[in-house]
N, C-alpha and C positions, 0 to 999 in steps of 0.2 A: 718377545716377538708375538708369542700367544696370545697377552694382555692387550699386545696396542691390536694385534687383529680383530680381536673379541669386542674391544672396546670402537672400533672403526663400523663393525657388522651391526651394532647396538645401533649408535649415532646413524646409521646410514637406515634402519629400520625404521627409526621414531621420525627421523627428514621424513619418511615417505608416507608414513601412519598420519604425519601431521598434516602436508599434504592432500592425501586423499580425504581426511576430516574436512578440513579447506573445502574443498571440491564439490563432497555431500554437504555444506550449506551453503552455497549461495544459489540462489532462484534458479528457476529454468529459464533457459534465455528464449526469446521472440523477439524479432529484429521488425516487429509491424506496428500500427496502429495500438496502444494500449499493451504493449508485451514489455519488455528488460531488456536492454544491453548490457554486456557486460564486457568491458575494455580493458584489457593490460596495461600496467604503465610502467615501463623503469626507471626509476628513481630511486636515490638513496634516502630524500627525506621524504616525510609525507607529504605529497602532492597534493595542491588545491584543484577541483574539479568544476566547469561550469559549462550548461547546458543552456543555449540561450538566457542568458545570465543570473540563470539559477544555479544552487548552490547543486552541488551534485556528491552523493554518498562516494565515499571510497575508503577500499579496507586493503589491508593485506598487511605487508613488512616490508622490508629497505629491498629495493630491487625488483619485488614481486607484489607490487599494490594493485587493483581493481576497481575501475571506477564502474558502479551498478545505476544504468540511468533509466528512468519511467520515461517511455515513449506516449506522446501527447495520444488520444484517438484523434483529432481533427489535424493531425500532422500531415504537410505534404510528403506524399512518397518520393523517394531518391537520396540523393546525396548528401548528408549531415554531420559536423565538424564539434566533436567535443575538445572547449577550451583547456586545458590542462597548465598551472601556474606551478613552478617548483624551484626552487631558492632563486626568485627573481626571473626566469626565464620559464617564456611562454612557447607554446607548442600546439598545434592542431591535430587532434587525431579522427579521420575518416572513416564511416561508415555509413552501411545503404540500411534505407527502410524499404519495406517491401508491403502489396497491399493484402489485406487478409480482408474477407466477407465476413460482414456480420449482419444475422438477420433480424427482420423488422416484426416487431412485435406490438402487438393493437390491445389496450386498454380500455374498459370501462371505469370513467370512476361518475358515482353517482354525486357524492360531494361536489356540484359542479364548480364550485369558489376555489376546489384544488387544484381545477385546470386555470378557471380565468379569475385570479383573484379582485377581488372590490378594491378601492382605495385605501381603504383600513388595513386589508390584509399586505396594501405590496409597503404600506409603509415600516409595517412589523417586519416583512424579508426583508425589505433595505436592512436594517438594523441588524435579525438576526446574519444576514451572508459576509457583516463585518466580522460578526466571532467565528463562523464556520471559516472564513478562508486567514484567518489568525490563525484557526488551529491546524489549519494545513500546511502554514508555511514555517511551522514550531520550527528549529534546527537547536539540535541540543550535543553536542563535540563530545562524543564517546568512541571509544576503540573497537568494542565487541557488538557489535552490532548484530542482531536478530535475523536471522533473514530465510529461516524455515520455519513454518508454522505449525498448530495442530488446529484441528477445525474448532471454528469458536462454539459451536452449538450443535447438538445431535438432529440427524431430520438430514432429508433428501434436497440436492442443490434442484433449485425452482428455474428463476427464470438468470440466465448464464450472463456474462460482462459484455458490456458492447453492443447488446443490442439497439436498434433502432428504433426508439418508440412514437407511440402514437399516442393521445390521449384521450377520447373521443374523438379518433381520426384525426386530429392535430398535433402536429409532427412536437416534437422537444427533443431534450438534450440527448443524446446514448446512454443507456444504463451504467452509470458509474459503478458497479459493485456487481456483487455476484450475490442472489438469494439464498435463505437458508429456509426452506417451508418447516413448519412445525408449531405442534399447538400451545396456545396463548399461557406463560407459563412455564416454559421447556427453558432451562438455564444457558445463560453466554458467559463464558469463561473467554479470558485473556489467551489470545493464541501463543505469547511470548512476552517475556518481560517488559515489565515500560512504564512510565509515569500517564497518569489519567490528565490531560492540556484540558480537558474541556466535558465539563455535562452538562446536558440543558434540555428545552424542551421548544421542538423549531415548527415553523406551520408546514412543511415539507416533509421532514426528516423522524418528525414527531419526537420522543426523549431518546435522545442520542448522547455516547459517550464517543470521545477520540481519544487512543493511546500513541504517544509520545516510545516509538522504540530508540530513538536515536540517528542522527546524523538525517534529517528530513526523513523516514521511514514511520508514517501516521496508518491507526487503523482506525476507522470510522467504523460505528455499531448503530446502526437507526431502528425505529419503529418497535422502542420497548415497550417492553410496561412497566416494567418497575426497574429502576439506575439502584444498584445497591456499593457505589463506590461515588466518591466527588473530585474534583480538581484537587490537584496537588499530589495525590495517594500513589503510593509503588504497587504496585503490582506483578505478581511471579509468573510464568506460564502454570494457565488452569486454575489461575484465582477468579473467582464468583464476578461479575460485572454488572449480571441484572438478567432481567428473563426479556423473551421474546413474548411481542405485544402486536398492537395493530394502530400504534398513533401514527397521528401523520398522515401523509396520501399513500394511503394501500388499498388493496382487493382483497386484504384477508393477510392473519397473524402470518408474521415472516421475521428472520432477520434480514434486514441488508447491510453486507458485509465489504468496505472498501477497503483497498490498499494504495495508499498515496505515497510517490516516490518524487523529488526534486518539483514539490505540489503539484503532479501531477496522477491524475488515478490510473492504477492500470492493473491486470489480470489478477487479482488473487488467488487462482491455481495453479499460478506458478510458484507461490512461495509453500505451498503444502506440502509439506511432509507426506511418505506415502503411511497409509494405514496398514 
């Protein structure tokens, strides 16, 4: 009787240790513009997830899986239906988006061809936004998926996600990423394990690497100076990737740091680990 109680208090400890491990790594959630959801789902087997008919991350075990989906930023606010497919039966699960402020931030760049580019330059983006949004919509079917991070490079966060930018007072897209200020040189390590989809060197982005964590989970590295990894390469959390630089359109050596979920970009301070 000792035995089976001993043995019940055991099992009933490491349920709950595993559990609360669970718990400390999945993201912080935000239900707005550019935040995570993150959705229950019961099922015995693993469930297929899809997010206006993208493919959408989900983890857990039989009965207690998790679908983790990247909110659009240019999403209308309100009411939103994740499709959920599981041994042949389909299901809608609902949830609200709600709107968050984000503020507008004004640029000089002197390069003016970075704001309005010439003929020659929009033909090179044609080209290059074929390999950037390849390497965004990577989907690579793994179990253990990554989903706390440590910060990829030393240096104070610059200019924050979401902002509204200007360019010489002409309005563009929102800040997809979050800044890493630091001088030209200062090392980018892998915040988490993952295969390298993609390095190159873009007229925006400047030398850029993307890592591959698994199940659509992409981190984007822009505006190096030197890529010291290529396509194809494993990499561990805290492996070398390259130093921070100033190619591309910048005001000064930076990283810019994205996290793209069901290709979608959205906060990466929610997936940080605290220090």
């Amino acid at each position: 009787m000792k035995n089976r109680l001993l043995s019940f208090l055991i099992s009933t400890c490491l349920a709950i240790a595993f559990s609360f491990v669970n718990a400390n790594e999945l993201p912080d959630e935000l239900n707005a513009p550019g935040g995570v959801v993150i959705i229950p789902i019961n099922s015995k087997d693993r469930p297929k997830a899809f997010f206006y008919d993208k493919r959408v991350l989900v983890i857990g075990e039989s009965q207690n899986w998790k679908a983790i989906i990247g909110i659009p930023l240019k999403i209308e606010l309100g009411e939103h239906k994740l499709k959920v497919v599981s041994n042949g039966v389909e299901a809608n699960y609902l949830f609200e988006v709600v709107g968050k402020a984000y503020e507008a931030q004004y640029l000089t760049i002197k390069n003016k061809r970075q704001v309005n580019p010439n003929k020659e330059d929009m033909l090179r983006i044609t080209r290059e936004r074929k390999l950037i949004s390849k390497a965004k919509i990577n989907w690579r079917e793994i179990d253990n998926v990554p989903l706390r991070f440590i910060k990829p490079a030393k240096g104070p966060f610059s200019s924050s996600f979401g902002l509204r930018r200007f360019f010489n007072n002409q309005p563009r897209n929102p800040h997809s990423g979050l800044d890493i200020a630091a001088e030209t040189g200062t090392p980018i390590v892998a915040p988490a394990a993952g295969i390298v989809t993609n390095a190159g060197d873009y007229f925006f982005n400047g030398k850029t690497v993307f890592l591959d964590h698994g199940q659509g989970l992409i981190t984007m590295y822009c505006h190096m100076e030197n890529i010291s990894v290529e396509e194809g390469d494993i990499v561990d959390v805290n492996d070398l990737l390259g130093t921070i630089g100033s190619t591309g359109r910048v005001t000064g050596a930076h990283l810019h740091w994205s996290v793209i979920l069901n290709n979608t970009t959205v906060e990466p301070l929610l997936f940080l680990k605290a220090e």
